[in-house]
N, CA, C and O atoms as a printed pandas DataFrame, in Angstrom:
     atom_number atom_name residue_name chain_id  residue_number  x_coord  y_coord  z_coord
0              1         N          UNK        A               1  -24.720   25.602   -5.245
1              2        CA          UNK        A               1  -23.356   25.140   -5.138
2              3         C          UNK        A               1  -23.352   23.895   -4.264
3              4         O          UNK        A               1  -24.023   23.763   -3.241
4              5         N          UNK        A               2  -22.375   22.842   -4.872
5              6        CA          UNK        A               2  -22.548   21.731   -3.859
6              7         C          UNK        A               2  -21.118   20.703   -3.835
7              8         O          UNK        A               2  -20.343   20.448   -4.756
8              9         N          UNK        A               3  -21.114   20.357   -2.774
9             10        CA          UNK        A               3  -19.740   20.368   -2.586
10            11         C          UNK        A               3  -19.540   18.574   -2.937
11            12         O          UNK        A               3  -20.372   17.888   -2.344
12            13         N          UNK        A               4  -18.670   17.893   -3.705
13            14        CA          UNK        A               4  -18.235   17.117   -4.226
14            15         C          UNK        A               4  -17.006   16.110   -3.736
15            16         O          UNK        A               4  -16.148   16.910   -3.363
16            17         N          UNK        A               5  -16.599   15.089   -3.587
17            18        CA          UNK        A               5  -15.482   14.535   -3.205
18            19         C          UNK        A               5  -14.966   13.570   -4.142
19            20         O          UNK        A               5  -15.750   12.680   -4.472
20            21         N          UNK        A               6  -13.820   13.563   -4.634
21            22        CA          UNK        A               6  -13.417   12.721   -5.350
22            23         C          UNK        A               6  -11.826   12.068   -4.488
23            24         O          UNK        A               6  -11.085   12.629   -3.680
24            25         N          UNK        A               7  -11.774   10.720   -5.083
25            26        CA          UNK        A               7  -10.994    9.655   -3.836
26            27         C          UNK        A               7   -9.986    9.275   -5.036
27            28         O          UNK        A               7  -10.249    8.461   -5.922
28            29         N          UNK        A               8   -8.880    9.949   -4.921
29            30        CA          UNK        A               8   -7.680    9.508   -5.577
30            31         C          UNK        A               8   -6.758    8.072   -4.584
31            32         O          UNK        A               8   -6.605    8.006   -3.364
32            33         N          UNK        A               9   -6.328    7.162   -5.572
33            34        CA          UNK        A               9   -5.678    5.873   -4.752
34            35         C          UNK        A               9   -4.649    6.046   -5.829
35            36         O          UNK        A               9   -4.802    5.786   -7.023
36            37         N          UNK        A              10   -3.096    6.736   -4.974
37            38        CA          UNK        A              10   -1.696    6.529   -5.706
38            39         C          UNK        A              10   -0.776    6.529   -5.216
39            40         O          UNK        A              10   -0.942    7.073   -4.124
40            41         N          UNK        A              11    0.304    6.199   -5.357
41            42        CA          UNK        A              11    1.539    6.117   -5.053
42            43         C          UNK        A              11    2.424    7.445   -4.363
43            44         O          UNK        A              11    3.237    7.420   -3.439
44            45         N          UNK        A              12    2.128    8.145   -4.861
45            46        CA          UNK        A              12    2.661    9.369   -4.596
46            47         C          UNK        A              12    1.395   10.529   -4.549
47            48         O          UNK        A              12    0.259   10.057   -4.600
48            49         N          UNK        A              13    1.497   11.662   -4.477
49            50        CA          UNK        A              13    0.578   12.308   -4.242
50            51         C          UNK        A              13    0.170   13.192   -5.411
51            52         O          UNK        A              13    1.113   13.793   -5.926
52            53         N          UNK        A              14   -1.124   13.417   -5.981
53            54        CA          UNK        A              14   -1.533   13.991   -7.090
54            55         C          UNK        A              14   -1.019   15.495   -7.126
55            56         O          UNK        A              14   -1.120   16.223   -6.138
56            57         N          UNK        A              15   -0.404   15.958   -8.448
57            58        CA          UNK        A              15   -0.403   17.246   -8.558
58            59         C          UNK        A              15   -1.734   18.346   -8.830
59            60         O          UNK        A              15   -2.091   18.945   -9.845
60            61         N          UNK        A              16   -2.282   18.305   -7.416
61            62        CA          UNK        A              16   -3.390   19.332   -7.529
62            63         C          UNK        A              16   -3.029   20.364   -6.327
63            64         O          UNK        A              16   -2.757   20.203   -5.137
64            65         N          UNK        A              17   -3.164   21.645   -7.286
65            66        CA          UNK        A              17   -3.460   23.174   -5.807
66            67         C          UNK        A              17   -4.586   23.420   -5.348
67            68         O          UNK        A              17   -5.638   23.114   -5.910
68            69         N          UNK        A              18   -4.460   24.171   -3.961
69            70        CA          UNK        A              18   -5.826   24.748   -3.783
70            71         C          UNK        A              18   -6.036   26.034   -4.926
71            72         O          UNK        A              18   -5.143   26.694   -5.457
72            73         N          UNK        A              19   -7.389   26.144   -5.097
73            74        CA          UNK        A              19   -7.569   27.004   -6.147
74            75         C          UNK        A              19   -7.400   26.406   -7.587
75            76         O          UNK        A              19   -7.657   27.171   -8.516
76            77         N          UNK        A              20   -7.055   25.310   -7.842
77            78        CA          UNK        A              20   -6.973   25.375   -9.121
78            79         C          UNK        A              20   -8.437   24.394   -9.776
79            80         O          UNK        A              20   -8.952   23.341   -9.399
80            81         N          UNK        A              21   -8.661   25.103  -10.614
81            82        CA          UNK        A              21   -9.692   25.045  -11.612
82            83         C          UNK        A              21   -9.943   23.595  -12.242
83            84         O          UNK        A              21   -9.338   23.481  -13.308
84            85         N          UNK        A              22  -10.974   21.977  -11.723
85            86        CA          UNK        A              22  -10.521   21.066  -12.346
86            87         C          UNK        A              22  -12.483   20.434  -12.881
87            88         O          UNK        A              22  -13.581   20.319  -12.336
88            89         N          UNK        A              23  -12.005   20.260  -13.913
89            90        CA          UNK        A              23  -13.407   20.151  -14.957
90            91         C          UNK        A              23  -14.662   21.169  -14.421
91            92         O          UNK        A              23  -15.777   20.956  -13.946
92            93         N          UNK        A              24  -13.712   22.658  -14.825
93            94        CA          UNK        A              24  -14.802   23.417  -14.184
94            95         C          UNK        A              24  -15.632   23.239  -12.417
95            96         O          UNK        A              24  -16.849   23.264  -12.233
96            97         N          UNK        A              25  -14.643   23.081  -11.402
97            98        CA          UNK        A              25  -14.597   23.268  -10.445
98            99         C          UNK        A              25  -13.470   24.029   -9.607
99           100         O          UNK        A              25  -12.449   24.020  -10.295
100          101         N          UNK        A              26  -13.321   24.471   -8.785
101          102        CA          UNK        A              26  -12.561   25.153   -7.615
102          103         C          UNK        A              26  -12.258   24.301   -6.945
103          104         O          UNK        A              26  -13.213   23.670   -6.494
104          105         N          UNK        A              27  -10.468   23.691   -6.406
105          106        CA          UNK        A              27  -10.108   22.898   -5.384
106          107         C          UNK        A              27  -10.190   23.811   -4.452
107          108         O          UNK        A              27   -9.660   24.910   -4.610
108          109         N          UNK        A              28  -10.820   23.510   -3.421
109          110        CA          UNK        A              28  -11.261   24.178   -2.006
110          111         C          UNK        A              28  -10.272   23.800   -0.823
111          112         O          UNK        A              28   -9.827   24.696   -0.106
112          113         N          UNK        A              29   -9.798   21.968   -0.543
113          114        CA          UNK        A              29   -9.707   21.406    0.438
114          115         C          UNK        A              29   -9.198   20.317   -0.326
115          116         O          UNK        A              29   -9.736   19.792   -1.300
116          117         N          UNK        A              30   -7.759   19.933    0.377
117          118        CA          UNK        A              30   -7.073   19.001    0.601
118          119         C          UNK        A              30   -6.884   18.373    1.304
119          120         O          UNK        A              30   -6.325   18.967    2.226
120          121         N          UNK        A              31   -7.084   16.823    1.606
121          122        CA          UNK        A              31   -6.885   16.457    3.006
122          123         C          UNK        A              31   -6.220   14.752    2.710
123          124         O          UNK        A              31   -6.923   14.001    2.035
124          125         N          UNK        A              32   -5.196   14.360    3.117
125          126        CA          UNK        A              32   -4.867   12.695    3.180
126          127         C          UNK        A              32   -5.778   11.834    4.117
127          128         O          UNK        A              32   -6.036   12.250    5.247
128          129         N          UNK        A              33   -6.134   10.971    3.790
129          130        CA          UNK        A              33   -7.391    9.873    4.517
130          131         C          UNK        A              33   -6.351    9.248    5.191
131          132         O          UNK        A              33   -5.341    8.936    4.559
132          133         N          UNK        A              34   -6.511    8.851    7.238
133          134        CA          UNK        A              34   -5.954    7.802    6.920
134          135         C          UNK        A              34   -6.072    6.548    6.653
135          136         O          UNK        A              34   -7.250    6.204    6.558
136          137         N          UNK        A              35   -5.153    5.554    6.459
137          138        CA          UNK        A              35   -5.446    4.459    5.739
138          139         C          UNK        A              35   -5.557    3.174    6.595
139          140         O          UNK        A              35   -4.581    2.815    7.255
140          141         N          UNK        A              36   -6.885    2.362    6.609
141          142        CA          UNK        A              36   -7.326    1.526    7.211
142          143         C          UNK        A              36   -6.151    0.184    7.403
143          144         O          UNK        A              36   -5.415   -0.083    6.453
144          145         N          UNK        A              37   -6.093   -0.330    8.248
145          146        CA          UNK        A              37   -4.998   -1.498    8.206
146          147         C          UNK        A              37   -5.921   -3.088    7.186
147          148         O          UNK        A              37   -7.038   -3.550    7.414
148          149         N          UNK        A              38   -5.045   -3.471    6.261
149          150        CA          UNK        A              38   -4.880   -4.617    5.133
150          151         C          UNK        A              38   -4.843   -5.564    5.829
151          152         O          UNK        A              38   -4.190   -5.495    6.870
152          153         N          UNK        A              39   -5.559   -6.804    5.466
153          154        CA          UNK        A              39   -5.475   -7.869    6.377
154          155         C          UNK        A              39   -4.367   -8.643    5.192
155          156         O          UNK        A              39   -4.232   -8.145    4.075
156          157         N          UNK        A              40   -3.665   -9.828    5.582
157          158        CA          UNK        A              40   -3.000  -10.832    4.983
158          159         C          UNK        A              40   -3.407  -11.473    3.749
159          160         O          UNK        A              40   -2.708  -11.336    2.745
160          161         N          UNK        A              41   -4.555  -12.213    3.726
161          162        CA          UNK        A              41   -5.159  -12.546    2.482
162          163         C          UNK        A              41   -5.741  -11.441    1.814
163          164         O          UNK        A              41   -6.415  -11.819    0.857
164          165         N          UNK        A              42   -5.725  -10.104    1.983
165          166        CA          UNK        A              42   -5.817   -8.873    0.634
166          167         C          UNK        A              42   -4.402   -9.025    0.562
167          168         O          UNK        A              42   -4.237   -9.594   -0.517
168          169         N          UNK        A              43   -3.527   -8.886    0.972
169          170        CA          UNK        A              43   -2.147   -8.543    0.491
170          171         C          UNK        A              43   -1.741  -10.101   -0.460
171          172         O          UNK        A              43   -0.987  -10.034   -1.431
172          173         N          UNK        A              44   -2.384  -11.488    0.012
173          174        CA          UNK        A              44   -1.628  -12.238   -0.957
174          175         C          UNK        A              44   -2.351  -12.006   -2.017
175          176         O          UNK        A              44   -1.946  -12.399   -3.112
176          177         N          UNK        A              45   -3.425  -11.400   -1.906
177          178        CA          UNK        A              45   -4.048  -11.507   -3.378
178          179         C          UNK        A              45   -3.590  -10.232   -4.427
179          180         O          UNK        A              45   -3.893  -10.120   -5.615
180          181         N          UNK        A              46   -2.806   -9.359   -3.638
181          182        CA          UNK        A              46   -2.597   -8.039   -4.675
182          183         C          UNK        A              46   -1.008   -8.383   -5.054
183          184         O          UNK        A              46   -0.573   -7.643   -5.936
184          185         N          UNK        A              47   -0.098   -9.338   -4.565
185          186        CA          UNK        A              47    1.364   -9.761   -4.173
186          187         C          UNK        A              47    1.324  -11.261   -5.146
187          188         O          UNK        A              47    2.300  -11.657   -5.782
188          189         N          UNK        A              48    0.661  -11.612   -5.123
189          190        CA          UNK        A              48    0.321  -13.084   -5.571
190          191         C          UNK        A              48    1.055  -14.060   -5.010
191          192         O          UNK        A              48    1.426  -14.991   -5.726
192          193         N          UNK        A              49    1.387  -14.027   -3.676
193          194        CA          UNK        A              49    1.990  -14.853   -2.343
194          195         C          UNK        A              49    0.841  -15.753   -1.722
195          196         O          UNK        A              49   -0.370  -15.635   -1.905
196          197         N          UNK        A              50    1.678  -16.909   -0.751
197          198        CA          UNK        A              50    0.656  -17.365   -0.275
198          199         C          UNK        A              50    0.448  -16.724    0.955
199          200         O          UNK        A              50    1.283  -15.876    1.268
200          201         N          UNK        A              51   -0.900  -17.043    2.065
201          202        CA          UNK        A              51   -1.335  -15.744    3.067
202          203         C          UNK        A              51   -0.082  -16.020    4.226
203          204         O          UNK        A              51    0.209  -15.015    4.875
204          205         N          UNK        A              52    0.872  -17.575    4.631
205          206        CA          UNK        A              52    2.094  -17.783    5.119
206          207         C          UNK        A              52    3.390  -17.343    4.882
207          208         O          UNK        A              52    4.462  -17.386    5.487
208          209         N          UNK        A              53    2.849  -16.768    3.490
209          210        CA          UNK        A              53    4.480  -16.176    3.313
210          211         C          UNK        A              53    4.383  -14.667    3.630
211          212         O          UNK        A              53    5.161  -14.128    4.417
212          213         N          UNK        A              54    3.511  -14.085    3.061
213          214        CA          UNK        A              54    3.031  -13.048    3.654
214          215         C          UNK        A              54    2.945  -12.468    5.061
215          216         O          UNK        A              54    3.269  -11.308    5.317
216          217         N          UNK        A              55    2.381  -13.550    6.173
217          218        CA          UNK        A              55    2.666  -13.644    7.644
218          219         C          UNK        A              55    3.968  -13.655    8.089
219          220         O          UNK        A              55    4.336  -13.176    9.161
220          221         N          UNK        A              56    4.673  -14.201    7.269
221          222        CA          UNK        A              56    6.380  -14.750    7.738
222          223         C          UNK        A              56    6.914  -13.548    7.293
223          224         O          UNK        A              56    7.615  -13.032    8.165
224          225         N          UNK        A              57    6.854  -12.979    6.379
225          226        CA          UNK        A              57    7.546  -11.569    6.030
226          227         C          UNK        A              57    7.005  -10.546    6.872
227          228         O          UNK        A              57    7.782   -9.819    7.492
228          229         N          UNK        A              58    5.901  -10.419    6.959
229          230        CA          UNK        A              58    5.662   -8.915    7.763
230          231         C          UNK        A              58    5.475   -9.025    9.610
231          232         O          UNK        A              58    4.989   -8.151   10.329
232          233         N          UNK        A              59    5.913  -10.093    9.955
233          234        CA          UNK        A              59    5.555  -10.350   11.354
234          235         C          UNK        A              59    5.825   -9.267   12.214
235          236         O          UNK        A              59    5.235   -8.841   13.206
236          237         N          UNK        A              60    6.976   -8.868   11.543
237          238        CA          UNK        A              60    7.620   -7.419   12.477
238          239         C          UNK        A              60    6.312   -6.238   12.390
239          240         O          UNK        A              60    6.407   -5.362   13.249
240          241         N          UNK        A              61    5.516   -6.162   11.766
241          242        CA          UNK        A              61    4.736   -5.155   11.686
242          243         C          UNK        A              61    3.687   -5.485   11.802
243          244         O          UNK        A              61    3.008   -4.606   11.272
244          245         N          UNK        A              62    3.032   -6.276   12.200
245          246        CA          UNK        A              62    2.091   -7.204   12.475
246          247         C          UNK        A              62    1.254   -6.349   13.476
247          248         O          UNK        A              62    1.590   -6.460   14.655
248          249         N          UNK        A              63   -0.096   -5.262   13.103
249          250        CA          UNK        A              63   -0.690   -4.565   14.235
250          251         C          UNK        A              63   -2.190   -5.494   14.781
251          252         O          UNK        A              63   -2.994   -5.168   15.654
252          253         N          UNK        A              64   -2.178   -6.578   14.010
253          254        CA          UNK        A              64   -3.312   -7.082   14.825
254          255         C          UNK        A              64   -3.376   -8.463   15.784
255          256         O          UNK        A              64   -2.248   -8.478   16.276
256          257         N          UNK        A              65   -4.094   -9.624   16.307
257          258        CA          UNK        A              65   -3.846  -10.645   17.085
258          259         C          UNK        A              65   -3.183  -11.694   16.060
259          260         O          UNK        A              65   -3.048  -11.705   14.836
260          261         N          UNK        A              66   -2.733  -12.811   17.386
261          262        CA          UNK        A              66   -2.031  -13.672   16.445
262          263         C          UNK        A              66   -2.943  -14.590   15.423
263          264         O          UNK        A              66   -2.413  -15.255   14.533
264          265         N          UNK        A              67   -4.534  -14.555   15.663
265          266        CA          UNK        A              67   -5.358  -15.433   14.793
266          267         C          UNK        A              67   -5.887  -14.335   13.451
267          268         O          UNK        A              67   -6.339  -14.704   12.367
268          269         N          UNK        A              68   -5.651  -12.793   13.956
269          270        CA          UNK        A              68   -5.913  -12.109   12.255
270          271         C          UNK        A              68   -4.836  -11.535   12.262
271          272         O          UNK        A              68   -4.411  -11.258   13.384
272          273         N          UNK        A              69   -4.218  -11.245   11.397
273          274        CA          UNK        A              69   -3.065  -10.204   11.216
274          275         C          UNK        A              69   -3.417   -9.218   10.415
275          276         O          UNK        A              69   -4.086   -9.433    9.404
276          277         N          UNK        A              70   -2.875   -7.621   10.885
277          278        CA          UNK        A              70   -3.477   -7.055   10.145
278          279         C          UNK        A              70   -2.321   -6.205    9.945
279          280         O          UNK        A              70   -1.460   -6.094   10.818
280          281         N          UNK        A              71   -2.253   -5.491    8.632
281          282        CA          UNK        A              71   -0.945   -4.202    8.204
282          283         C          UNK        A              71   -1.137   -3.322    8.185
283          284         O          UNK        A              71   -2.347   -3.138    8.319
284          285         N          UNK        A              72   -0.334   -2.057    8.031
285          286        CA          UNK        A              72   -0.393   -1.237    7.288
286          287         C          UNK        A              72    0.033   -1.329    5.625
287          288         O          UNK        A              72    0.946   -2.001    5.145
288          289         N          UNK        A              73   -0.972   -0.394    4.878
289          290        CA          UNK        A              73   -0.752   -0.901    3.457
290          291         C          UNK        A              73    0.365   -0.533    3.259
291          292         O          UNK        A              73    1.052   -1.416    2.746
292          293         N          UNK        A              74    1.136    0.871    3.526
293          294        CA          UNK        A              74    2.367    1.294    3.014
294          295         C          UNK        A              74    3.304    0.931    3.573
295          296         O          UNK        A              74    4.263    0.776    2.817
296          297         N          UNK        A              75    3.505    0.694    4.671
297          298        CA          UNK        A              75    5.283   -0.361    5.121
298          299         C          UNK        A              75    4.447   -1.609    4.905
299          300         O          UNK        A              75    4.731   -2.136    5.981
300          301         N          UNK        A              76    3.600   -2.512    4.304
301          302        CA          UNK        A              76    3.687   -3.547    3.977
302          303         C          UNK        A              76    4.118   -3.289    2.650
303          304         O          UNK        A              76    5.175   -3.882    2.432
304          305         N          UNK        A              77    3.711   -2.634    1.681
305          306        CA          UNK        A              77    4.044   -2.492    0.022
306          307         C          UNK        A              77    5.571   -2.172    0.394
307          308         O          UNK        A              77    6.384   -2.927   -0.138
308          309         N          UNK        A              78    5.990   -1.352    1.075
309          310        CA          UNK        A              78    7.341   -1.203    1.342
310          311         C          UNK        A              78    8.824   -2.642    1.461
311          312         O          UNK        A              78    9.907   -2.810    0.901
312          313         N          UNK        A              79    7.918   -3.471    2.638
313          314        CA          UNK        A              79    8.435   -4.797    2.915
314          315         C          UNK        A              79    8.777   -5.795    2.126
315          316         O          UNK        A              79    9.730   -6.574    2.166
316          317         N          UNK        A              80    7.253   -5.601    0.887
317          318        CA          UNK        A              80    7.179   -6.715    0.141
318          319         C          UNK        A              80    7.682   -6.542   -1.057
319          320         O          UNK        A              80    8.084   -7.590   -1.561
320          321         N          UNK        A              81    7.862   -5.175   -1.983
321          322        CA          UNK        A              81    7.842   -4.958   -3.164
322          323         C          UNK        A              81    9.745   -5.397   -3.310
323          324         O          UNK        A              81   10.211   -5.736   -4.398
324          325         N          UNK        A              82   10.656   -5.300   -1.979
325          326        CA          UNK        A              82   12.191   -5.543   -1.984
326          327         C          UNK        A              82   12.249   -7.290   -2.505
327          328         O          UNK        A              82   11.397   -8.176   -2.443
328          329         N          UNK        A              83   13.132   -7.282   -2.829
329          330        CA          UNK        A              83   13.682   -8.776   -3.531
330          331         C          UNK        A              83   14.195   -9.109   -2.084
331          332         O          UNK        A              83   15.014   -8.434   -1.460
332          333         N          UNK        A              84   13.388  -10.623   -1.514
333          334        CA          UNK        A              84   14.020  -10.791   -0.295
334          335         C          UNK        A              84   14.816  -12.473   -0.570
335          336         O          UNK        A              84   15.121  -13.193    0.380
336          337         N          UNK        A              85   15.073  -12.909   -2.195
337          338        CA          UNK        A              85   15.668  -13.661   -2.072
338          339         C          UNK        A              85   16.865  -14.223   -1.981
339          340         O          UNK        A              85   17.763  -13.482   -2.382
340          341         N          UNK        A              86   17.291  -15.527   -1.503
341          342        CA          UNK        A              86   18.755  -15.459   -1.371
342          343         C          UNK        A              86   19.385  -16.210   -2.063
343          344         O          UNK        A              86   19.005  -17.379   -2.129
344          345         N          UNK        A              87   20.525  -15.792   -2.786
345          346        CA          UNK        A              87   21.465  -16.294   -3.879
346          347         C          UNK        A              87   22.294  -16.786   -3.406
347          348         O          UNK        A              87   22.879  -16.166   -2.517
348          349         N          UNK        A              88   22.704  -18.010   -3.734
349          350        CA          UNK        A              88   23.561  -18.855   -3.007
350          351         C          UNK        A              88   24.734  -19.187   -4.114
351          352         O          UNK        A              88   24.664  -18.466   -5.110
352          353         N          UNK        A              89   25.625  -19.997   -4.114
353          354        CA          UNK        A              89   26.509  -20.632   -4.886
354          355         C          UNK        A              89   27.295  -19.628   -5.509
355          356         O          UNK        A              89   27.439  -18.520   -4.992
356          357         N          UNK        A              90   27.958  -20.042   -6.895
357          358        CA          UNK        A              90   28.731  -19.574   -7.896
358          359         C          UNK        A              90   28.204  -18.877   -8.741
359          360         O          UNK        A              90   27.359  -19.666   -9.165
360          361         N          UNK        A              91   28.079  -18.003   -9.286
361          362        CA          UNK        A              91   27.221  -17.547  -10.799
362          363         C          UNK        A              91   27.447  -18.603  -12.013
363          364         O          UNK        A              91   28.444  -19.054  -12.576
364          365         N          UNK        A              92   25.840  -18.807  -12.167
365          366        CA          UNK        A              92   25.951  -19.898  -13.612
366          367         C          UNK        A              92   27.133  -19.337  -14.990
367          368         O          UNK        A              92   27.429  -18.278  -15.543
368          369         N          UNK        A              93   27.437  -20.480  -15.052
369          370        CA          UNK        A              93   28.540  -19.822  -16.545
370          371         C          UNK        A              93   27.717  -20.452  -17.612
371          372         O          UNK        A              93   27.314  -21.615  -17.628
372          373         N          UNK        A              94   27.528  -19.543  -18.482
373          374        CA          UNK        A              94   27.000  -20.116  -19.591
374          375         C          UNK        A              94   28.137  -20.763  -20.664
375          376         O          UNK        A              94   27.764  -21.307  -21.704
């Protein structure tokens, strides 16, 4: 018998029980990893931002020095995925 790990990356959390039966295995152990802090240029590259706009939006959460910045992935995906633009004027009339 030998014990196995498999590394789910999602949004929400997989529907698996302990005990339940998966390609002919036994779930034994559940556990959440925690999650390493994202530097700025991974986030413009998964956001398709530049690494300044990125800095300018998350400053408030900003856990590392002012020459690296570093995030958390989930209140940064949180921060960034909102529409932070601003609509100005009249609505176009077609």
């Amino acid at each position: 018998m030998g014990i196995y790990q498999i590394t789910v990356d999602a949004d929400s959390p997989p529907q698996i029980l302990l005990g339940q039966n998966l390609g002919g295995a036994i779930v034994t152990k559940l556990e959440q990893v925690k999650q390493e802090l994202i530097s700025a240029a991974d986030l413009a590259k998964a956001y398709n931002l530049s690494v300044t706009t990125i800095r300018n939006r998350l400053a408030a959460i900003n856990q590392g020095t002012g020459g690296k910045h570093m995030y958390n992935p989930e209140m940064a995906h949180q921060m960034l995925k909102k529409d932070n633009s601003n609509k100005r004027g009249r609505k176009r009339a077609n």
